[in-house]
Residue frames as qw, qx, qy, qz and C-alpha x, y, z in Angstrom:
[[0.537, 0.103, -0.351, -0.760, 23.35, 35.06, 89.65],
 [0.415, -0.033, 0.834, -0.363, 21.15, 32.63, 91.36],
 [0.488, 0.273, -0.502, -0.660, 19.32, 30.38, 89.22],
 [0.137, 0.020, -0.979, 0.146, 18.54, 27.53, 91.78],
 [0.047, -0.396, -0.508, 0.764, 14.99, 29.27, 92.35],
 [0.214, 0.733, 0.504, 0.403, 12.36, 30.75, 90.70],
 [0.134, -0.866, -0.242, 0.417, 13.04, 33.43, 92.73],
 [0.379, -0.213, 0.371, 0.821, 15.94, 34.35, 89.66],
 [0.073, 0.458, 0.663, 0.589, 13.02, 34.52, 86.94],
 [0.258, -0.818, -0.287, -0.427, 10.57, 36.84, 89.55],
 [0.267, 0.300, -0.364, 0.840, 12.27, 39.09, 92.16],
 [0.450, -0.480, -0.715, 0.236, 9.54, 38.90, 94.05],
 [0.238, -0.928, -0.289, -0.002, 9.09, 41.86, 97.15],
 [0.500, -0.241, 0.056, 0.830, 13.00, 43.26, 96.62],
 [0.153, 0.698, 0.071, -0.696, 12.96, 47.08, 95.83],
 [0.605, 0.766, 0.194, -0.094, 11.47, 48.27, 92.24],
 [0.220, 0.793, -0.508, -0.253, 15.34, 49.46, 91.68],
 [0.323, -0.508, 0.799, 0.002, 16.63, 46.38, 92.67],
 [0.644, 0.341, 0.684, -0.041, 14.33, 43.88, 90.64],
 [0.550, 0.814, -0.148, -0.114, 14.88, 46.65, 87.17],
 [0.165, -0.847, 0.493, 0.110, 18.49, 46.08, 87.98],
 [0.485, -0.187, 0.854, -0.006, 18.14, 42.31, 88.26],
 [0.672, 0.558, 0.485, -0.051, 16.12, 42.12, 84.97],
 [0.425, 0.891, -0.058, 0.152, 18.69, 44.38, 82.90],
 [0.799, -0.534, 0.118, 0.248, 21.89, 43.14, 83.68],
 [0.545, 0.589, 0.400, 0.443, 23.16, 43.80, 80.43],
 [0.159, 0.823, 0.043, 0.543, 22.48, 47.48, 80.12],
 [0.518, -0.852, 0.074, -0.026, 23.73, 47.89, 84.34],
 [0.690, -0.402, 0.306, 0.518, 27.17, 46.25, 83.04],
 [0.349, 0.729, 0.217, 0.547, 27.03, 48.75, 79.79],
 [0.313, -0.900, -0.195, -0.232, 26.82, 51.38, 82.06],
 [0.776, -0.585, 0.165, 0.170, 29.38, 50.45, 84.35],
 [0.705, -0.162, 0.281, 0.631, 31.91, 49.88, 82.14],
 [0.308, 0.753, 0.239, 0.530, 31.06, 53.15, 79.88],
 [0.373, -0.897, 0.183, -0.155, 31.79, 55.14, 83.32],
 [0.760, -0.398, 0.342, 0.383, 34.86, 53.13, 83.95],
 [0.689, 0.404, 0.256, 0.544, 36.07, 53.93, 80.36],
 [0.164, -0.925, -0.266, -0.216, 35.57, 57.43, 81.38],
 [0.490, -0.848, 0.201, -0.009, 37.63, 57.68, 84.44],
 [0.843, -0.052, 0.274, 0.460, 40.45, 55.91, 82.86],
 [0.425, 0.682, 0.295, 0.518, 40.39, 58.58, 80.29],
 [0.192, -0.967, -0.029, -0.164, 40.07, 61.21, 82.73],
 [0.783, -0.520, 0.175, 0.291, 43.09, 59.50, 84.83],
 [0.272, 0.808, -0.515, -0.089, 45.14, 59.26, 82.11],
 [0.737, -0.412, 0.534, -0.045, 46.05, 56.16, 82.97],
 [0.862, 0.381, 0.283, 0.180, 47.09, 55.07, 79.17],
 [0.159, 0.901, -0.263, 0.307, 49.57, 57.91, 78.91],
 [0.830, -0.295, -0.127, 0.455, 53.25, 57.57, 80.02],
 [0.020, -0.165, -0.762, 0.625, 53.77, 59.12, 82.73],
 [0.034, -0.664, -0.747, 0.034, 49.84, 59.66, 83.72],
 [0.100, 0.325, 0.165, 0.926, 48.24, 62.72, 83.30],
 [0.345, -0.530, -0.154, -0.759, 45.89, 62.66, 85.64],
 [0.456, -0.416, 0.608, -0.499, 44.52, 61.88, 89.40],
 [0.341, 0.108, -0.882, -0.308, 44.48, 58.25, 89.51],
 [0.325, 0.161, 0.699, -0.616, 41.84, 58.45, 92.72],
 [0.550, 0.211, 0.437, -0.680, 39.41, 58.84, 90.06],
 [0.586, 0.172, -0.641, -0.465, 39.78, 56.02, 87.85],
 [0.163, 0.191, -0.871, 0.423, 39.97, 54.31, 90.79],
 [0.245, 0.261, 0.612, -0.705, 37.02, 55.33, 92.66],
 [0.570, 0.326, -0.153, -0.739, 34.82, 55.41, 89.60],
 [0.543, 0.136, -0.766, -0.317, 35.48, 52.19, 88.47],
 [0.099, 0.163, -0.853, 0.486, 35.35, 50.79, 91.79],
 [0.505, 0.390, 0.305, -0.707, 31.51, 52.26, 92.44],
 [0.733, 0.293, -0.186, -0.585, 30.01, 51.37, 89.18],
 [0.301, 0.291, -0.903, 0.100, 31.54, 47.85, 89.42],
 [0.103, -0.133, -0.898, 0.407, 29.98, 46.93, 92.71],
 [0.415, 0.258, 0.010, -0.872, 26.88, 48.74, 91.44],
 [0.718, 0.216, -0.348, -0.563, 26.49, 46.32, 88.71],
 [0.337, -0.027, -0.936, 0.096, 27.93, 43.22, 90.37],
 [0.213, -0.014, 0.628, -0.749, 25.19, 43.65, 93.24],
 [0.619, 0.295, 0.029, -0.727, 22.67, 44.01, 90.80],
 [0.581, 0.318, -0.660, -0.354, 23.75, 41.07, 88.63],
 [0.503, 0.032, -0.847, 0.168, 24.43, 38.49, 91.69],
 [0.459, -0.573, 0.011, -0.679, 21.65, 39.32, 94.44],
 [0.036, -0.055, 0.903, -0.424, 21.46, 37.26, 97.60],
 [0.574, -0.282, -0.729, -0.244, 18.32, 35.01, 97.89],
 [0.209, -0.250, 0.631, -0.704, 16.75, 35.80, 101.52],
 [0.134, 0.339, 0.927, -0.092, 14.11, 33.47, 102.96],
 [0.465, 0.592, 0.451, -0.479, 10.57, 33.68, 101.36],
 [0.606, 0.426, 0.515, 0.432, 12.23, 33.69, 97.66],
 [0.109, 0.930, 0.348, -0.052, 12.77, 36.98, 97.76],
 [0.783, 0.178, -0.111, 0.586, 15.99, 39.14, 96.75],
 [0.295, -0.933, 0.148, 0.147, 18.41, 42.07, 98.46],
 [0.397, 0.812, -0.281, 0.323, 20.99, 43.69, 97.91],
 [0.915, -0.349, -0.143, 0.147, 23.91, 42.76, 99.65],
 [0.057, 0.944, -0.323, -0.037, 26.89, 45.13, 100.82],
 [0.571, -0.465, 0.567, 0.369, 29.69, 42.09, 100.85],
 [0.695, 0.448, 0.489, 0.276, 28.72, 41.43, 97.29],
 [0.327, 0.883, 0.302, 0.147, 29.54, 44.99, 96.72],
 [0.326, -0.839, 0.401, 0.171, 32.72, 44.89, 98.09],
 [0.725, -0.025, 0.626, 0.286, 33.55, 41.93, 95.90],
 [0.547, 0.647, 0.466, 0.256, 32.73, 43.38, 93.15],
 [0.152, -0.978, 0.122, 0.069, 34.62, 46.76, 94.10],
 [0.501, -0.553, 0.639, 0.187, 37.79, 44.52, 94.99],
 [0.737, 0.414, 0.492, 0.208, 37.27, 42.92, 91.58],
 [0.216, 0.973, 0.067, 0.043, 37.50, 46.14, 89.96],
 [0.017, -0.933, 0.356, -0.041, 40.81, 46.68, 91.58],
 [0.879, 0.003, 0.473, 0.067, 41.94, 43.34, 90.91],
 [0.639, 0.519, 0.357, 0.442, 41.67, 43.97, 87.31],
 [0.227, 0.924, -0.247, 0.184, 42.83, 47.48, 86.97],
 [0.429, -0.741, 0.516, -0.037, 46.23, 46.06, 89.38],
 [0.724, -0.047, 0.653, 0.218, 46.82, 43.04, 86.93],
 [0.615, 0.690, 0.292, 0.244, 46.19, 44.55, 84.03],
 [0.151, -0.985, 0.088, 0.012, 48.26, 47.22, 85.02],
 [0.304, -0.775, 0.544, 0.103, 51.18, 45.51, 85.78],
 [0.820, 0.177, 0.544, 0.019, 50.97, 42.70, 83.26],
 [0.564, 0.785, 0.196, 0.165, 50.81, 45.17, 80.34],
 [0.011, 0.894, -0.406, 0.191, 54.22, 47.02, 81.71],
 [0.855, -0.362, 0.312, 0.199, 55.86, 43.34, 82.75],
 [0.413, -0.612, 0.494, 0.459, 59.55, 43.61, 81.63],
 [0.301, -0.269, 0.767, 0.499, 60.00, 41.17, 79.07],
 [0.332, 0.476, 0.724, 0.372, 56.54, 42.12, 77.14],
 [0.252, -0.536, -0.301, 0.747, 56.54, 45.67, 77.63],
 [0.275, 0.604, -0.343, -0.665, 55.10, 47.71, 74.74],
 [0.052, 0.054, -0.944, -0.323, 54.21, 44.11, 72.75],
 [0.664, -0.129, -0.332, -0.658, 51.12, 42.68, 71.62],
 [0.603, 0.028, -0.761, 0.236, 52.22, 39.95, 74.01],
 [0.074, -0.085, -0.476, 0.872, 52.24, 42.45, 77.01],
 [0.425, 0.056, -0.028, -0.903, 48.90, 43.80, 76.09],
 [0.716, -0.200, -0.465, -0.480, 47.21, 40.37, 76.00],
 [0.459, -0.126, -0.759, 0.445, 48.32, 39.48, 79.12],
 [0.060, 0.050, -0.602, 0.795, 46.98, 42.36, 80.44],
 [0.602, -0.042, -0.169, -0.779, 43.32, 41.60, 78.99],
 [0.687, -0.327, -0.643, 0.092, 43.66, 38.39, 81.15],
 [0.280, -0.179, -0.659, 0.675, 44.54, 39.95, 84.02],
 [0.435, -0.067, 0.031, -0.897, 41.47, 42.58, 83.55],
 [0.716, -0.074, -0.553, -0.419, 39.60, 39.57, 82.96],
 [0.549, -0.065, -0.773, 0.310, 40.83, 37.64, 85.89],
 [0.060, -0.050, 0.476, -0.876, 39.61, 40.31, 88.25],
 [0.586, -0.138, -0.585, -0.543, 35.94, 38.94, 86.56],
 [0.721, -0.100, -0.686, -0.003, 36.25, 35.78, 87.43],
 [0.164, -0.017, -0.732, 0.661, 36.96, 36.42, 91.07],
 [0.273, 0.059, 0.566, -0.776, 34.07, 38.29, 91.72],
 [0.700, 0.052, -0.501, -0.506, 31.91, 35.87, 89.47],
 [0.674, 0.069, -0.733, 0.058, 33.01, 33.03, 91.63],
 [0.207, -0.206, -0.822, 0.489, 32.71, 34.14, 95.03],
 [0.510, 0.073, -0.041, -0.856, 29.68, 36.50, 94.29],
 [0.604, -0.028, -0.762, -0.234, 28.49, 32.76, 92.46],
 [0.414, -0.194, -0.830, 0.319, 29.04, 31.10, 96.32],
 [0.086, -0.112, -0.649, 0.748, 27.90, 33.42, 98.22],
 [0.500, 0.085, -0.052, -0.860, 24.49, 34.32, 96.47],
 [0.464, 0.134, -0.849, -0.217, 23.97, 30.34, 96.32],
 [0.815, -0.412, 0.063, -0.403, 21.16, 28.43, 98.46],
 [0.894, -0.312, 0.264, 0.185, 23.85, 25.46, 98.29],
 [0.028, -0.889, 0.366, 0.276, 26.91, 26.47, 97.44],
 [0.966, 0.144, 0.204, 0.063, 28.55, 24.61, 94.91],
 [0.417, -0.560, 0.438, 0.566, 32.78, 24.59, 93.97],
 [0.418, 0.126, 0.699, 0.566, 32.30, 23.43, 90.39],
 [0.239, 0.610, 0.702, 0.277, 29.82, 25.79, 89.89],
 [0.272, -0.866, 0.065, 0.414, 31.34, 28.51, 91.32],
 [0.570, -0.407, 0.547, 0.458, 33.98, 27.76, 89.02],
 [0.370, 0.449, 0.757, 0.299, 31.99, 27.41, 85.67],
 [0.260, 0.897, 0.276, 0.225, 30.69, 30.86, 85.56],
 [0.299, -0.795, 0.266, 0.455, 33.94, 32.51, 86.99],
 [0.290, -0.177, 0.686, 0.644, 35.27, 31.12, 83.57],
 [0.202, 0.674, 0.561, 0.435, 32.32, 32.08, 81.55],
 [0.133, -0.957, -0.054, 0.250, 32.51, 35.66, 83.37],
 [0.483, -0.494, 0.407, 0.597, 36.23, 35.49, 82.58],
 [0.407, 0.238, 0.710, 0.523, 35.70, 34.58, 78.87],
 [0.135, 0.823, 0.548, 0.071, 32.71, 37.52, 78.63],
 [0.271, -0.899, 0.069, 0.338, 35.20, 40.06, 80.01],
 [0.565, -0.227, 0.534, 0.586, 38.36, 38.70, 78.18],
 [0.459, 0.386, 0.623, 0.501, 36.04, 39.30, 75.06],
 [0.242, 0.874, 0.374, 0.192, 34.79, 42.66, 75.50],
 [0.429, -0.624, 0.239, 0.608, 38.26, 43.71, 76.62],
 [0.369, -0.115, 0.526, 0.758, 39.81, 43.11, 73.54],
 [0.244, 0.769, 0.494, 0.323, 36.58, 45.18, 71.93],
 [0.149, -0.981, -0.092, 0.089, 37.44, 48.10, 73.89],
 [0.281, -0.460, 0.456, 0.708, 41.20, 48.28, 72.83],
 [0.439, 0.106, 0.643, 0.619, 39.98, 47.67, 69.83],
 [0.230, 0.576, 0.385, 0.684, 37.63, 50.85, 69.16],
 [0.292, -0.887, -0.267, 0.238, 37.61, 53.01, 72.15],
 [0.414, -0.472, 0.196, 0.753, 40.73, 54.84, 70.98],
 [0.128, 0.118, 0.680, 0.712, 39.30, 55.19, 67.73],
 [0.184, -0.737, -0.645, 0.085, 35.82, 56.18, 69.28],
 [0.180, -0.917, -0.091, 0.343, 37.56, 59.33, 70.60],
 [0.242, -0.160, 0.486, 0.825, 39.56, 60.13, 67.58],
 [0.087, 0.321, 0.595, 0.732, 36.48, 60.18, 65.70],
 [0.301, -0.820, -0.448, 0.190, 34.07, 62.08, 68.77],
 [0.431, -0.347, 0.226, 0.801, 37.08, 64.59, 68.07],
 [0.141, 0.114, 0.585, 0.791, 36.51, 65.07, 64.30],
 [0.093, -0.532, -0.689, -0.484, 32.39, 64.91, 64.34],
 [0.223, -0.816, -0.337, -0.414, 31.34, 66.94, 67.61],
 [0.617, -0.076, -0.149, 0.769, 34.52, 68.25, 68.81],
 [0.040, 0.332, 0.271, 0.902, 33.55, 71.57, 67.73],
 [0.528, -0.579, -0.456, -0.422, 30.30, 71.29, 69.54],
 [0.806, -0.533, -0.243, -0.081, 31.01, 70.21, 72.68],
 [0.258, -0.723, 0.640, 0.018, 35.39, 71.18, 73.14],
 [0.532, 0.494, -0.688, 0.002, 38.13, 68.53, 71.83],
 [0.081, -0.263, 0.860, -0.430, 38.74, 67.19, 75.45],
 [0.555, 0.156, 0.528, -0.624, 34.86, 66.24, 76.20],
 [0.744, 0.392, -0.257, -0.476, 34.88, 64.54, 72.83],
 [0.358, 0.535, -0.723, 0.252, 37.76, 62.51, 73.44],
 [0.204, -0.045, 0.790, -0.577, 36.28, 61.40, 76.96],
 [0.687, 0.232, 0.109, -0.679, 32.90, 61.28, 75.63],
 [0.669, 0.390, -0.625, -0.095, 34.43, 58.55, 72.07],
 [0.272, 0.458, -0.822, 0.199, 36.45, 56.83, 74.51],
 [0.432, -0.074, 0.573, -0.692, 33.42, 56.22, 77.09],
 [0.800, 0.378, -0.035, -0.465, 31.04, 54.77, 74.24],
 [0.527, 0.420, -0.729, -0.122, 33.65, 52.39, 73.17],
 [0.048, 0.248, -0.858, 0.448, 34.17, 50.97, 76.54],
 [0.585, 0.108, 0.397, -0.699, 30.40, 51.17, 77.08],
 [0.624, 0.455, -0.454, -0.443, 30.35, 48.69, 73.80],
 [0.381, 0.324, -0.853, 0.147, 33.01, 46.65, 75.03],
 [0.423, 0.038, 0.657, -0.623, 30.73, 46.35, 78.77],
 [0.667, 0.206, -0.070, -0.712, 27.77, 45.34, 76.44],
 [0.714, 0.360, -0.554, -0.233, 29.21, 42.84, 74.53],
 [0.252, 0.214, -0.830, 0.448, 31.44, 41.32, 77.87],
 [0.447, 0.082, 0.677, -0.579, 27.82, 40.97, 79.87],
 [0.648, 0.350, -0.298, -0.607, 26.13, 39.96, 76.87],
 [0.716, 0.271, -0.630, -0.132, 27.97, 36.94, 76.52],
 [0.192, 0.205, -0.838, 0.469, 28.63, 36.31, 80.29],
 [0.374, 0.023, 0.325, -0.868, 25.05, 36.59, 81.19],
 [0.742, 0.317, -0.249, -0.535, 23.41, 34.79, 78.63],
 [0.513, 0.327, -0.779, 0.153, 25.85, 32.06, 79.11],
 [0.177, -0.065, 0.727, -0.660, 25.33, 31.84, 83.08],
 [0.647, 0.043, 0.303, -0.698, 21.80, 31.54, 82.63],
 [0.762, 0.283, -0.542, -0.211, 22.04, 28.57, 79.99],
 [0.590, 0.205, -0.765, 0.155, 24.78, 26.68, 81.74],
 [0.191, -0.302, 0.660, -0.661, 23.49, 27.51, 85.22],
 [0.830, -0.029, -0.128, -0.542, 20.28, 25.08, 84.46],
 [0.852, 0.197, -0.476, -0.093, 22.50, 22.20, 84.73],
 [0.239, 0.303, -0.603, 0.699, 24.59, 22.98, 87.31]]
């Protein structure tokens, strides 16, 4: 998220998607993480043993990630003008699979297995998969790259993620208990369940770009 530039405040002659994208970062990391809540569900991946294909919590999260990091951290090209940028969208893929591979194995280390201990480790290690691609997105979308400042919003990304993690344990399971009860009936038990559990996560995405955006743009004035 480039902010050395007016070109952050007017996108200038990049494509009409790519300038809606960059003005609505917000609702592109809602999105993102409501599909990612999805494919987890679908995976099964909270169930022991899994219940489902893990290709496609993978591959979903992986896509809408580097969807919304692209959109969120454009590259600056000469004339002030912005593009999309396919390493940024591999960072932001490999971010994805960061966090799902720390959180993963954080929340199932030995000696906090099954603990509220184990489970907040693994909403740093989701979180930590952030910060990477906050920090080298950060450098590489920079006119002058800067370490400390690379560094500053990987820990205000971290902190945005860390917080809407702990939103999405805290009512996506309870999202699709009660998408069950109210339009179960309507729509099938399973597709409610996936449906609740999406909306939570899509909450938790809101609230974790809410505060990591809003923040970036403040502290990036100084920086």
């Amino acid at each position: 998220m480039n902010s050395e530039s007016n070109s952050v405040q007017s996108p200038g002659s990049g494509s009409v998607l790519m300038a809606w994208a960059y003005r609505h970062p917000v609702f592109v990391w809602t999105i993102a993480w409501g599909i990612t809540g999805v494919t987890l569900y679908i995976s099964g991946v909270f169930n022991s043993p899994r219940t489902g294909p893990l290709w496609i919590a993978l591959t979903g999260g992986m896509i809408s990630w580097a969807i919304a990091g692209v959109s969120t951290f454009p590259v600056v090209s000469h004339g002030s003008s912005l593009r999309w940028n396919i390493t940024i969208s591999i960072i932001w893929a490999l971010a994805y699979l960061a966090s799902f591979a720390l959180a993963g194995f954080l929340i199932n280390w030995f000696p906090y297995r099954n603990t509220i201990t184990g489970i907040f480790l693994a909403v740093i290690g989701w979180s930590s998969g952030a910060a990477f691609g906050a920090f080298t997105s950060t450098w590489l979308a920079s006119v002058n790259p800067k370490m400390m400042r690379s560094a500053v919003i990987a820990g205000i990304w971290m902190l945005g993620f860390f917080t809407g993690t702990i939103v999405v344990y805290a009512v996506s399971f309870l999202g699709a208990e009660l998408a069950k009860i109210f339009i179960g009936f309507l729509i099938g038990v399973p597709a409610a369940l996936i449906l609740g559990f999406g909306s939570g996560s899509a909450l938790g995405g809101f609230i974790a770009a809410a505060i990591a955006v809003s923040i970036t743009r403040v502290v990036t004035k100084f920086l």
